[in-house]
C-alpha positions as CSV (number, residue, x, y, z in Angstrom):
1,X,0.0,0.0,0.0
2,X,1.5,3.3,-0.9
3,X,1.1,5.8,2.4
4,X,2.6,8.8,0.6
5,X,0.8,12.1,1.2
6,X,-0.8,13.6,-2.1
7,X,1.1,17.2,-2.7
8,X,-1.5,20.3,-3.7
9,X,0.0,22.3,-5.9
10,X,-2.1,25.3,-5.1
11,X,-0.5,27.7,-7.6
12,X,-2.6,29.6,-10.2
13,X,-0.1,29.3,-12.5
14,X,2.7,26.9,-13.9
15,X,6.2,27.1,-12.9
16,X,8.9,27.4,-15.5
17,X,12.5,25.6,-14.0
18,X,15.0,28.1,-15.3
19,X,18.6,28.0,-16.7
20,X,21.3,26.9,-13.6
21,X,23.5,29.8,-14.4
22,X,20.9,32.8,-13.9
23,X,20.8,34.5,-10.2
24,X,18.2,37.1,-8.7
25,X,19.3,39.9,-6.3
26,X,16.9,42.2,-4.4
27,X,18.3,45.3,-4.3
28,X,18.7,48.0,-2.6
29,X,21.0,45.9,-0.1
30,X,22.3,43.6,-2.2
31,X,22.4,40.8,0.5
32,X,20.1,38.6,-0.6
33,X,21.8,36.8,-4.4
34,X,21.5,33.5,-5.2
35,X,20.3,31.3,-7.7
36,X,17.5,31.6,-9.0
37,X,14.7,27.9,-8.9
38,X,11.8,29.0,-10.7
39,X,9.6,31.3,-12.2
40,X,6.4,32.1,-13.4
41,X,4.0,35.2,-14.6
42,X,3.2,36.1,-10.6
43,X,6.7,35.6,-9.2
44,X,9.8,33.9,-9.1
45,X,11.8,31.7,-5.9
46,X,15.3,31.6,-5.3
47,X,18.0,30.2,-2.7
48,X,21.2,32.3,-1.2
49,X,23.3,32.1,1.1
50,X,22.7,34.1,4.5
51,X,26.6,35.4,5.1
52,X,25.2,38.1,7.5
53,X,24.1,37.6,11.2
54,X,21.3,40.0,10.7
55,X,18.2,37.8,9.6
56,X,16.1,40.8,8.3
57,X,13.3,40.1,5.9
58,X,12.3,42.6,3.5
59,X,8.8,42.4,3.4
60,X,8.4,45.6,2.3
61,X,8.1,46.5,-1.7
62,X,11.8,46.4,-3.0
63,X,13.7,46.1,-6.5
64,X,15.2,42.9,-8.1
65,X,17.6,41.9,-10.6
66,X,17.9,39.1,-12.9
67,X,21.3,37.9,-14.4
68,X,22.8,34.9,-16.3
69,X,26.4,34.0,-15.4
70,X,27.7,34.9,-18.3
71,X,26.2,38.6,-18.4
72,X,24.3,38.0,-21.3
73,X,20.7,38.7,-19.9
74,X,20.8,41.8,-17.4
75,X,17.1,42.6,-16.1
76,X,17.2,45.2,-12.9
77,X,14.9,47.6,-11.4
78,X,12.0,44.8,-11.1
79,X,9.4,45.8,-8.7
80,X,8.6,42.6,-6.5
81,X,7.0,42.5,-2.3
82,X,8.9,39.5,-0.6
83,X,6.0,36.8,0.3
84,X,8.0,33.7,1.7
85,X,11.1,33.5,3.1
86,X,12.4,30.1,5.1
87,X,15.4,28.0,6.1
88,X,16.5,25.6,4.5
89,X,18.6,22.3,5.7
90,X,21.2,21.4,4.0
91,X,24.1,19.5,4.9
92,X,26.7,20.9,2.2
93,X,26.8,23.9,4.9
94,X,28.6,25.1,7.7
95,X,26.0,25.3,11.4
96,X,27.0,29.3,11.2
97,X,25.6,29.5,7.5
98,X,22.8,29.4,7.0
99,X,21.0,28.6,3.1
100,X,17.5,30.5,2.5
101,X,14.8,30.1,0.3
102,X,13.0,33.4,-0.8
103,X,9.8,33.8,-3.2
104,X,8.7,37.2,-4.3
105,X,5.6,38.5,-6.1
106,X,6.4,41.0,-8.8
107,X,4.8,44.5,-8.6
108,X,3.1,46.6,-11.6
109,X,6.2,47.9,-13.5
């Protein structure tokens, strides 16, 4: 008998898995950047690396930027309001560092 829980996906629309080399920053701090999981019309989710003892969310209306490795796709000054921000485990890490996952919903341009 298979006991595994069904998984709701309650999103209104599809996710798109992206290319591994392109990276999100919200700006104006610049300490959140990291690579970037998925994306869809609403909103996108990506993972850093928390370097800074300060846990601060921005939940507050703030900027983005989207960028490929290689510099060849450069998007910036993409409005977007932080909606989930959590922990993640992962054993690749250091106790002290800490890996984050962050989605944000994009704003009217």
């Amino acid at each position: 008998m298979n006991r595994r829980k069904k998984i709701v996906n309650r999103r209104k629309n599809q996710r798109f898995n992206v290319n591994k080399t392109m990276f999100a920053v919200l700006k104006p701090e610049y300490t959140q950047m990291g690579k970037l999981i998925d994306i869809n019309t609403t909103g996108l989710a990506f993972q850093y690396i928390n370097c800074i003892e300060d846990t601060q969310t921005y939940t507050q209306a703030t900027e983005l930027a989207i960028f490929l490795n290689k510099g060849n796709v450069y998007l910036d000054y993409i409005p977007v309001k932080t909606t989930y921000t959590c922990e993640i485990e992962d054993d690749l890490f250091y106790n002290s560092t800490k890996a984050m996952h962050v989605s944000v919903e994009f704003k009217e341009l």
